[in-house]
PDB file of N, CA, C, O and CB in Angstrom:
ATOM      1  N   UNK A   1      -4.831  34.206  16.983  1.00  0.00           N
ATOM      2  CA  UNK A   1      -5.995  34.833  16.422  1.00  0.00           C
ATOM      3  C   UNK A   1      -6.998  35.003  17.559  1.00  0.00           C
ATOM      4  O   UNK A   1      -7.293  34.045  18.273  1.00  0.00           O
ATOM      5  CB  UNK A   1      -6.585  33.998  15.238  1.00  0.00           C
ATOM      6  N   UNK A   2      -7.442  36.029  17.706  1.00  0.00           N
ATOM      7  CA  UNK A   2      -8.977  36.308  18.365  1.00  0.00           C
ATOM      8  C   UNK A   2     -10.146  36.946  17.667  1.00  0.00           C
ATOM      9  O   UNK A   2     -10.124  37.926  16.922  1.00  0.00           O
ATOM     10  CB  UNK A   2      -8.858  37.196  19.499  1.00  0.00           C
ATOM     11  N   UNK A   3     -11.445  36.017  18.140  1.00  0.00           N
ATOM     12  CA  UNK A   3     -12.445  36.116  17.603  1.00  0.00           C
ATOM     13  C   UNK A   3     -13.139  36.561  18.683  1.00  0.00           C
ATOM     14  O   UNK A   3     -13.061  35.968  19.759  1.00  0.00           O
ATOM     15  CB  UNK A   3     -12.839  35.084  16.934  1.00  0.00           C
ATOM     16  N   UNK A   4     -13.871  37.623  18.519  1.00  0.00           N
ATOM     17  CA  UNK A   4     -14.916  38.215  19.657  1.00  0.00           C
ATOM     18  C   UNK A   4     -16.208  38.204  19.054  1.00  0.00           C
ATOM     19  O   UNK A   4     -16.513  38.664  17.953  1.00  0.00           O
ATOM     20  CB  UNK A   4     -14.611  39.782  20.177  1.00  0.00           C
ATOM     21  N   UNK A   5     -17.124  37.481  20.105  1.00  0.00           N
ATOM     22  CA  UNK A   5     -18.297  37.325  19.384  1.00  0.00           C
ATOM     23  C   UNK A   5     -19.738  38.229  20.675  1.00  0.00           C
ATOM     24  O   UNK A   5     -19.941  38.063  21.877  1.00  0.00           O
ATOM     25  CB  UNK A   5     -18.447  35.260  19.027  1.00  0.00           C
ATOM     26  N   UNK A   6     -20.387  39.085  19.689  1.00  0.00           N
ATOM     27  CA  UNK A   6     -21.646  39.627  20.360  1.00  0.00           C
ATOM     28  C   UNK A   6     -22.510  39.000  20.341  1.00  0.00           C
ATOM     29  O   UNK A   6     -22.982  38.644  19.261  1.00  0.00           O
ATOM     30  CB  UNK A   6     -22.133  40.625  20.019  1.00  0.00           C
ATOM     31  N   UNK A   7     -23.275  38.469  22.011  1.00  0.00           N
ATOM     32  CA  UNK A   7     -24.726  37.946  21.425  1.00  0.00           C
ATOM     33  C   UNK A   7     -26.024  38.679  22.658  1.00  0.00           C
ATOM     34  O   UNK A   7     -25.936  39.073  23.821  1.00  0.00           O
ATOM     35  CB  UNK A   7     -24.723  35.768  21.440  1.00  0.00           C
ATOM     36  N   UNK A   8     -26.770  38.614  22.005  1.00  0.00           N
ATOM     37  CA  UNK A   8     -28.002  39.091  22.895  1.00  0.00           C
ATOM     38  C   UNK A   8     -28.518  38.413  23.209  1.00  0.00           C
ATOM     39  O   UNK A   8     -28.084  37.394  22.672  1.00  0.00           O
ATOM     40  CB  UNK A   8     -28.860  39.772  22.601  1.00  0.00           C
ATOM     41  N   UNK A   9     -29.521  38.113  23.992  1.00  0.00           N
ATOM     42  CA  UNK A   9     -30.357  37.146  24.893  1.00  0.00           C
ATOM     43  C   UNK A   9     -31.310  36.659  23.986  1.00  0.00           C
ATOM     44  O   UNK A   9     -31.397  35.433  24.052  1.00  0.00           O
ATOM     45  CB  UNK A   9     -31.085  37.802  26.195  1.00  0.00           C
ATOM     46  N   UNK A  10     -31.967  37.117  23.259  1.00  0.00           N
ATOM     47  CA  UNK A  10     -32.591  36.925  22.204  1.00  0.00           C
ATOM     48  C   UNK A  10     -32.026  35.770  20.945  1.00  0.00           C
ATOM     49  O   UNK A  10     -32.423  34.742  20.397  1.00  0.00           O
ATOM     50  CB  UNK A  10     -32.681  38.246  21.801  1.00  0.00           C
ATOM     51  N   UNK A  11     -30.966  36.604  20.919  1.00  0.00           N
ATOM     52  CA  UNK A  11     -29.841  35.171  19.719  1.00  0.00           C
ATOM     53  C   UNK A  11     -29.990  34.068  20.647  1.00  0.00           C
ATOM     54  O   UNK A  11     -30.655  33.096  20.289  1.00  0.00           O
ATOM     55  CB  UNK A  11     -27.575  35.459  19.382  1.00  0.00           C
ATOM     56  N   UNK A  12     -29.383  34.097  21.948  1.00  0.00           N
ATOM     57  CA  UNK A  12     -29.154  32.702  22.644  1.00  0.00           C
ATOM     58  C   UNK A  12     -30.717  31.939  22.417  1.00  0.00           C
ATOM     59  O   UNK A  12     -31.035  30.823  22.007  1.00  0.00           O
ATOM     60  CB  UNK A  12     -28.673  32.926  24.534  1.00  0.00           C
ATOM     61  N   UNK A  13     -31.337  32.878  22.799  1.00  0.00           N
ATOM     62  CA  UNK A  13     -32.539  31.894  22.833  1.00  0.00           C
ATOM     63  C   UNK A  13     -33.012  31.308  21.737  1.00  0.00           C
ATOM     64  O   UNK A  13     -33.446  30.156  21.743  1.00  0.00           O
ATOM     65  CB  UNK A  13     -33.606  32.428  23.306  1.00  0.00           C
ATOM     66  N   UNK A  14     -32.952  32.282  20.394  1.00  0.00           N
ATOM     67  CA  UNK A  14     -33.665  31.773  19.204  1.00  0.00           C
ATOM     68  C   UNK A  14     -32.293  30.533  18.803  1.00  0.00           C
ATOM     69  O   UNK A  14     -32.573  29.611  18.036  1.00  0.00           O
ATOM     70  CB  UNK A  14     -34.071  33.273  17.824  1.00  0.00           C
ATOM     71  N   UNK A  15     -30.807  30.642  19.418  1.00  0.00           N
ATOM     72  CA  UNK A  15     -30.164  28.810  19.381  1.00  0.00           C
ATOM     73  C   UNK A  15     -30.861  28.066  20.274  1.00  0.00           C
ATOM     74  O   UNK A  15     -30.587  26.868  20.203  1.00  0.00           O
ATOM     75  CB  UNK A  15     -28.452  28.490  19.900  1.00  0.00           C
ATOM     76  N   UNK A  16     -31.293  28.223  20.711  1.00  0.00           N
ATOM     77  CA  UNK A  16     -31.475  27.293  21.827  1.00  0.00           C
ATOM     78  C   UNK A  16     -30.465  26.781  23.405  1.00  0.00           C
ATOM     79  O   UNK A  16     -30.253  25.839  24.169  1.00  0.00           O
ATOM     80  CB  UNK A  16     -31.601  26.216  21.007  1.00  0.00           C
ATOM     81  N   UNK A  17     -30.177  27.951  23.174  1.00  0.00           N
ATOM     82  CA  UNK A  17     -28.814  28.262  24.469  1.00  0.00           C
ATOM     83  C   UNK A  17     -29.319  28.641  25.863  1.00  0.00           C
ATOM     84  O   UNK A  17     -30.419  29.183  25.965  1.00  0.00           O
ATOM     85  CB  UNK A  17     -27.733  29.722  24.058  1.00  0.00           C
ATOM     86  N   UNK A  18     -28.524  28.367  27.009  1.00  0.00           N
ATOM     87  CA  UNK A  18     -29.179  28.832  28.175  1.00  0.00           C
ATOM     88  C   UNK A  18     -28.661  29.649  28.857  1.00  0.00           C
ATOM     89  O   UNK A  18     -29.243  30.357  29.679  1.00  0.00           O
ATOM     90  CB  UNK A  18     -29.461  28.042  28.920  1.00  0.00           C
ATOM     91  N   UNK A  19     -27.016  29.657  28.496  1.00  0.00           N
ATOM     92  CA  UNK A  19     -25.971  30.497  29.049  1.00  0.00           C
ATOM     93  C   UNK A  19     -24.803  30.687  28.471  1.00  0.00           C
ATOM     94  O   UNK A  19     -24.542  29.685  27.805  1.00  0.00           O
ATOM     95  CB  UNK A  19     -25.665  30.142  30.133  1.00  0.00           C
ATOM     96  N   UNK A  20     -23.921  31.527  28.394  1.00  0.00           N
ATOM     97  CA  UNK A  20     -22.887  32.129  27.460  1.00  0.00           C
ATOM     98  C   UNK A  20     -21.887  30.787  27.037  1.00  0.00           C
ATOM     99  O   UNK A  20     -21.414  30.418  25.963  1.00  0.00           O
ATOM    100  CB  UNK A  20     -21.962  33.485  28.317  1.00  0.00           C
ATOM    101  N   UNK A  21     -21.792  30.082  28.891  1.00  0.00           N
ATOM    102  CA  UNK A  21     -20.938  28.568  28.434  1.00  0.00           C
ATOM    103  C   UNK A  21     -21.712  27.578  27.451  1.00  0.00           C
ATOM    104  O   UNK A  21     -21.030  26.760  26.833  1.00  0.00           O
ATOM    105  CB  UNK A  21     -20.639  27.548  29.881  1.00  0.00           C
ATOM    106  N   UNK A  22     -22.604  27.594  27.333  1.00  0.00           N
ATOM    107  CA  UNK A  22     -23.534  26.491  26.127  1.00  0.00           C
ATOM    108  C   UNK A  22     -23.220  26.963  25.103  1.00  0.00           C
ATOM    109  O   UNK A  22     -22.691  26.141  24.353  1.00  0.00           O
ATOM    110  CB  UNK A  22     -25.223  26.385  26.051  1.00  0.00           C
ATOM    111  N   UNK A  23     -23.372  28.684  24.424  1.00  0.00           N
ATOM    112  CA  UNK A  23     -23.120  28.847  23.076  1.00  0.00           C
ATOM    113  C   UNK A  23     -21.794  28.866  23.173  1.00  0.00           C
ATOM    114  O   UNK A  23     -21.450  27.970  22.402  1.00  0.00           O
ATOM    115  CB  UNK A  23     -23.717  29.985  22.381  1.00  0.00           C
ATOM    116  N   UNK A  24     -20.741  29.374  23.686  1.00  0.00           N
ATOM    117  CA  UNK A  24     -19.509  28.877  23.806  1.00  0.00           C
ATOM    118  C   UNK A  24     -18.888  27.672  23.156  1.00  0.00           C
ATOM    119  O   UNK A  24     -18.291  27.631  22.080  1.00  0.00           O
ATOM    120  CB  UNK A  24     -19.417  28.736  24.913  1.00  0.00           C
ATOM    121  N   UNK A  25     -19.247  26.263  24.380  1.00  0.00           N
ATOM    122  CA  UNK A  25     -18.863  25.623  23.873  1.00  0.00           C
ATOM    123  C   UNK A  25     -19.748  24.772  22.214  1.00  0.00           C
ATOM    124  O   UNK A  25     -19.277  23.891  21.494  1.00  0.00           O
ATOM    125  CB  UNK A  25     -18.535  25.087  25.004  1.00  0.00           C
ATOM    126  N   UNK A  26     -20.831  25.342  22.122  1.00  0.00           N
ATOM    127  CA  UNK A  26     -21.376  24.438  20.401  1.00  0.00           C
ATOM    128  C   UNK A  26     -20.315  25.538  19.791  1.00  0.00           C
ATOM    129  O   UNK A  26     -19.407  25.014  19.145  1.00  0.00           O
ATOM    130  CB  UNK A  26     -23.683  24.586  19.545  1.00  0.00           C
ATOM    131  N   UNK A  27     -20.275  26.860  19.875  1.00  0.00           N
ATOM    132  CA  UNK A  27     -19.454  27.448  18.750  1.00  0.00           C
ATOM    133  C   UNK A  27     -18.054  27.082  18.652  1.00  0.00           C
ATOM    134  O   UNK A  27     -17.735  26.992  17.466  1.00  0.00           O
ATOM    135  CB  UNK A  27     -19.471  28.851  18.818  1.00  0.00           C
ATOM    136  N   UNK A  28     -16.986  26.810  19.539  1.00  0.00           N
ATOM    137  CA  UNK A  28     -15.844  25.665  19.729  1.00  0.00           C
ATOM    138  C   UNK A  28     -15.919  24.648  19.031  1.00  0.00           C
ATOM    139  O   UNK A  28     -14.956  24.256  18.372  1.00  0.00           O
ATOM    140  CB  UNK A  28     -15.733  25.108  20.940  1.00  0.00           C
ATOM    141  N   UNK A  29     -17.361  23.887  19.055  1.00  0.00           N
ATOM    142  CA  UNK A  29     -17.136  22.530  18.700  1.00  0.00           C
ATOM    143  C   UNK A  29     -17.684  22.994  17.215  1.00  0.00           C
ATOM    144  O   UNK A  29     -17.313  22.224  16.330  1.00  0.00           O
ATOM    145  CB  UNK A  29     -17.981  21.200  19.674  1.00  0.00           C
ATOM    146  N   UNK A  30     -18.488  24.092  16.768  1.00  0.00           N
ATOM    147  CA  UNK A  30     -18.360  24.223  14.797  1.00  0.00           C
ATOM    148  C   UNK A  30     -16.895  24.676  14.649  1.00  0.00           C
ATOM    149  O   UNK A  30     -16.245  24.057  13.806  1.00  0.00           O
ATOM    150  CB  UNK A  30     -19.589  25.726  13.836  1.00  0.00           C
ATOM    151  N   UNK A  31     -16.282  25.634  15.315  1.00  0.00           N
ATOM    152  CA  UNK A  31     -14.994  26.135  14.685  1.00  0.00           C
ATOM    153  C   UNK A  31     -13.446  25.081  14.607  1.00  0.00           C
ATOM    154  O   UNK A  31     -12.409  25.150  13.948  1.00  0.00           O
ATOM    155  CB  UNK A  31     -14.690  27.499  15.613  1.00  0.00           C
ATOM    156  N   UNK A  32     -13.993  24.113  15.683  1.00  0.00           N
ATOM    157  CA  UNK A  32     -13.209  22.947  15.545  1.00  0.00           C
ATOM    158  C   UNK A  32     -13.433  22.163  14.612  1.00  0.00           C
ATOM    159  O   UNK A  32     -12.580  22.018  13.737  1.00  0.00           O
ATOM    160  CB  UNK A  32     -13.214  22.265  16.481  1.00  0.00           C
ATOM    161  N   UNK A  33     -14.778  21.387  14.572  1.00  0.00           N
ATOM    162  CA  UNK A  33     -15.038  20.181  13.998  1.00  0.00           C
ATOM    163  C   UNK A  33     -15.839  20.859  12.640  1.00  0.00           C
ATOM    164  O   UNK A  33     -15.677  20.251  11.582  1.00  0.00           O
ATOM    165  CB  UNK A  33     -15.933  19.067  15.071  1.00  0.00           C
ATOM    166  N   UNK A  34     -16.575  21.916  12.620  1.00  0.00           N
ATOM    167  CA  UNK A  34     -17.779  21.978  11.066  1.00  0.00           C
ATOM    168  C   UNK A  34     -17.219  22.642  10.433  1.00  0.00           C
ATOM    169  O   UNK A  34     -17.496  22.449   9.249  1.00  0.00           O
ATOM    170  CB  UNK A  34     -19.344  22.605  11.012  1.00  0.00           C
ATOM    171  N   UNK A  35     -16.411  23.499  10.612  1.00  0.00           N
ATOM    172  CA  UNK A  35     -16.072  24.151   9.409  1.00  0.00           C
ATOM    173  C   UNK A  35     -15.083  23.002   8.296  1.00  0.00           C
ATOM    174  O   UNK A  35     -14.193  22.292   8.764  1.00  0.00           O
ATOM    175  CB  UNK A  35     -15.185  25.617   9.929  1.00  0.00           C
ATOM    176  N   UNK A  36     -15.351  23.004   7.202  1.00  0.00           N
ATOM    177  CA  UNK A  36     -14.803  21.987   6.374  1.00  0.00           C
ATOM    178  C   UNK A  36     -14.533  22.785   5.462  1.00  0.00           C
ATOM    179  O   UNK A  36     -15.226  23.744   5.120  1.00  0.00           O
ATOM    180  CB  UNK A  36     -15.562  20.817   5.981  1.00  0.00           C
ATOM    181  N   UNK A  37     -12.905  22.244   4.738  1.00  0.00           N
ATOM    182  CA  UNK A  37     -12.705  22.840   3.476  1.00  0.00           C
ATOM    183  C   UNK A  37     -13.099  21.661   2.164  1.00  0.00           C
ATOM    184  O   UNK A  37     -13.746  20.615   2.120  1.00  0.00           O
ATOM    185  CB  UNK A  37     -11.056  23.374   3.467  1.00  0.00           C
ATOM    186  N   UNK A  38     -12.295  22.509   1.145  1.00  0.00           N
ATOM    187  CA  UNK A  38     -12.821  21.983   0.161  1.00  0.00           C
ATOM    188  C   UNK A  38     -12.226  20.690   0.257  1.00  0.00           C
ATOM    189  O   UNK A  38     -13.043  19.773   0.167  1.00  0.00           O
ATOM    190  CB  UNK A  38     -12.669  22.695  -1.029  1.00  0.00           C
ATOM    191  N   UNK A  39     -10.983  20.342   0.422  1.00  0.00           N
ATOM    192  CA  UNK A  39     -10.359  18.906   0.399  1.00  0.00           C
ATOM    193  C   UNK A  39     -10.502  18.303   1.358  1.00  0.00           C
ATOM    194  O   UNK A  39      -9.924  17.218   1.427  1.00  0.00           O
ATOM    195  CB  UNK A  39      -9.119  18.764   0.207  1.00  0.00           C
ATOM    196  N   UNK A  40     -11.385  18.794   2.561  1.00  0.00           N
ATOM    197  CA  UNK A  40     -12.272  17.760   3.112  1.00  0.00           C
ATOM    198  C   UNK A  40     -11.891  17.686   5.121  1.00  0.00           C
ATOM    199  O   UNK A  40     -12.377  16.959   5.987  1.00  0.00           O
ATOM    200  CB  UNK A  40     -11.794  16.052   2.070  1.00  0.00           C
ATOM    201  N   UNK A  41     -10.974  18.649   5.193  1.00  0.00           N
ATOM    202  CA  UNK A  41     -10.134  19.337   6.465  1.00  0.00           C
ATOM    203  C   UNK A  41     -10.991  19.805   7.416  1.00  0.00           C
ATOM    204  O   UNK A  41     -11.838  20.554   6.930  1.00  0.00           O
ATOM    205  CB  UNK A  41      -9.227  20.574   6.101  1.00  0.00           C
ATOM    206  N   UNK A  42     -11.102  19.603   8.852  1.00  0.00           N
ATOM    207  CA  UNK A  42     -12.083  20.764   9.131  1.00  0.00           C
ATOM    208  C   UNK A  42     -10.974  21.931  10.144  1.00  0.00           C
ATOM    209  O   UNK A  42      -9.781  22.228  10.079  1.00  0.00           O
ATOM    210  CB  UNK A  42     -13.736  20.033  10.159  1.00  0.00           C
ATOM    211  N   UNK A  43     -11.799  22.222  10.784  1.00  0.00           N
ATOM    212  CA  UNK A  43     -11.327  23.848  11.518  1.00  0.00           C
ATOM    213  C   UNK A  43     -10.119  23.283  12.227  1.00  0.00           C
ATOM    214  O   UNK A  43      -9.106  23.831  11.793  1.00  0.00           O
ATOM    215  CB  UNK A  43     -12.625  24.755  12.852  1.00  0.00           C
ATOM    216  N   UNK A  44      -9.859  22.396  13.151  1.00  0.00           N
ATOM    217  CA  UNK A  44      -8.772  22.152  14.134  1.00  0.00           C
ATOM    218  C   UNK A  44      -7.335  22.375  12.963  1.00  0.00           C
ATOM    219  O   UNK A  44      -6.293  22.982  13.213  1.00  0.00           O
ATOM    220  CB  UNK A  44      -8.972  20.329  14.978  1.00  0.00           C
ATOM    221  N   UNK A  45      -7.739  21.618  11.578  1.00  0.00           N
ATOM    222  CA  UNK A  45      -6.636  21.189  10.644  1.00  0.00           C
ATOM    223  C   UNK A  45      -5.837  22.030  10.055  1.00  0.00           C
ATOM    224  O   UNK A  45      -4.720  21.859   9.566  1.00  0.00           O
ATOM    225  CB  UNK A  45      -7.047  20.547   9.693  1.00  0.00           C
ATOM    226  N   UNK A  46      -6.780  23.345  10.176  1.00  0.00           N
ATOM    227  CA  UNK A  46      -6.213  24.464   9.264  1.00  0.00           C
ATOM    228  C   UNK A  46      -6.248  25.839   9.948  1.00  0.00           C
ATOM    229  O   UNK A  46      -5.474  26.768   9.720  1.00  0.00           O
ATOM    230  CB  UNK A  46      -7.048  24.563   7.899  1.00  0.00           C
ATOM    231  N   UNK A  47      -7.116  25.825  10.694  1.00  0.00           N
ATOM    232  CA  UNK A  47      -6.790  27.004  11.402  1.00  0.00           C
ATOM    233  C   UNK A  47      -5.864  27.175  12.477  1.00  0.00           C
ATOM    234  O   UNK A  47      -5.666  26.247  13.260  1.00  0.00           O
ATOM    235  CB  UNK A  47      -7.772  27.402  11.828  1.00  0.00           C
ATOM    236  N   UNK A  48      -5.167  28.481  12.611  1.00  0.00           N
ATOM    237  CA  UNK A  48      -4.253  28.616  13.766  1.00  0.00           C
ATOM    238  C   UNK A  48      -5.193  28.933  15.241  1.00  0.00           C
ATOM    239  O   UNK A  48      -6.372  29.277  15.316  1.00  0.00           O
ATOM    240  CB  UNK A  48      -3.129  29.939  13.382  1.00  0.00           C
ATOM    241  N   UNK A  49      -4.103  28.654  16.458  1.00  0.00           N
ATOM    242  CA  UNK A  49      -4.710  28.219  17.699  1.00  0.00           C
ATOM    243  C   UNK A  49      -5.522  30.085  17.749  1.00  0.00           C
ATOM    244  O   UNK A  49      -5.081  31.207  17.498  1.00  0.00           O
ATOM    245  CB  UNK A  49      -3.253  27.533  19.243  1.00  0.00           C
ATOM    246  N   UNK A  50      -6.721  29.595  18.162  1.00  0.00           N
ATOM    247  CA  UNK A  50      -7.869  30.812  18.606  1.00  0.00           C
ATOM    248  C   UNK A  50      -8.272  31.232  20.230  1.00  0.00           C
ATOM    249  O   UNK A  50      -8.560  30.499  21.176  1.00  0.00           O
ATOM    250  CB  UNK A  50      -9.347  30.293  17.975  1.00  0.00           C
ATOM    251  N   UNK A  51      -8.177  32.587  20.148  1.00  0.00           N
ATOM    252  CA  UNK A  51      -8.914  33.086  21.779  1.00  0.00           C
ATOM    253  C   UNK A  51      -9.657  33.236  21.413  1.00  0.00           C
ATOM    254  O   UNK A  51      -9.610  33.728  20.286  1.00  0.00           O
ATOM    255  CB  UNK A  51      -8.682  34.153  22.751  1.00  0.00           C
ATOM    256  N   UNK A  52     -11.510  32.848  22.250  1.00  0.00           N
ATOM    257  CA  UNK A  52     -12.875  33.050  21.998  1.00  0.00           C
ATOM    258  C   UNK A  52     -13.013  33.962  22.751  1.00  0.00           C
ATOM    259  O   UNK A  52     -12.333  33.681  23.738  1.00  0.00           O
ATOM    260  CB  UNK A  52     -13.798  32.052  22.156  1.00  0.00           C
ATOM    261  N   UNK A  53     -13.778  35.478  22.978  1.00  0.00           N
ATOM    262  CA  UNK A  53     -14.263  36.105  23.904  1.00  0.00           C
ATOM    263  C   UNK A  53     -15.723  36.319  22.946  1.00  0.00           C
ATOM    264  O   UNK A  53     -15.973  36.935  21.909  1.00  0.00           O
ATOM    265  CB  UNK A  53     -13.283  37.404  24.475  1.00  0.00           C
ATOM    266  N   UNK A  54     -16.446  35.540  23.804  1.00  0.00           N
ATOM    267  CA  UNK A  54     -18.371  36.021  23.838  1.00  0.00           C
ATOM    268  C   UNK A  54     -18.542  37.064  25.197  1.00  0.00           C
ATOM    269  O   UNK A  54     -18.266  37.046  26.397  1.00  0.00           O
ATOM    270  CB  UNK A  54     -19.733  34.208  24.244  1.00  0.00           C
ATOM    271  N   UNK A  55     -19.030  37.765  24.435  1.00  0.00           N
ATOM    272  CA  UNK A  55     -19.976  38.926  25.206  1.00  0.00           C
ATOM    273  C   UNK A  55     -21.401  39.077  25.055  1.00  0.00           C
ATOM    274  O   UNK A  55     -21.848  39.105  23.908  1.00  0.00           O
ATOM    275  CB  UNK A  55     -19.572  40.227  24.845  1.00  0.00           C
ATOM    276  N   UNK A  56     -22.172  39.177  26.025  1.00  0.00           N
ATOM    277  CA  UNK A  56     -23.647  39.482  26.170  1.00  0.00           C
ATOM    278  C   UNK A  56     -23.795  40.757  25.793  1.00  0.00           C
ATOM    279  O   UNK A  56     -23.103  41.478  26.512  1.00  0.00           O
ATOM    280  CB  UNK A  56     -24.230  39.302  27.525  1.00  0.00           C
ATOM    281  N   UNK A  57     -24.499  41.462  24.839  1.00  0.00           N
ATOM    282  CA  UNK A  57     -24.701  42.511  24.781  1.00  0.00           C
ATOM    283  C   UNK A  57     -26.186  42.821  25.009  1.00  0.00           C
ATOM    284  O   UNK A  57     -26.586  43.985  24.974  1.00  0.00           O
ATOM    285  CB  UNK A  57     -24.162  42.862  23.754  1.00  0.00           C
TER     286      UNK A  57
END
């Protein structure tokens, strides 16, 4: 699976990000660890292995 994600300088900032590797890796660590299902699983458990490409737009 690949997920491509757009962000503007503006998004980073209103996260609180400083550079593409910071939102990078927090968004890794929700798609790994926060996403939770209903029986209580999170992202590593159920989802298949993912390519991240972030782009600055």
């Amino acid at each position: 699976m690949k997920i491509k994600v757009e962000v503007t300088d503006s998004e980073l900032e209103s996260m609180s990000c400083d550079s593409l590797e910071e939102f990078e890796e927090q968004l890794r660590h929700q798609l790994d660890n926060g996403v939770v299902t209903d029986d209580g699983g999170v992202g590593a458990d159920w989802m298949s292995k993912y390519q991240l490409e972030i782009f600055k737009v």
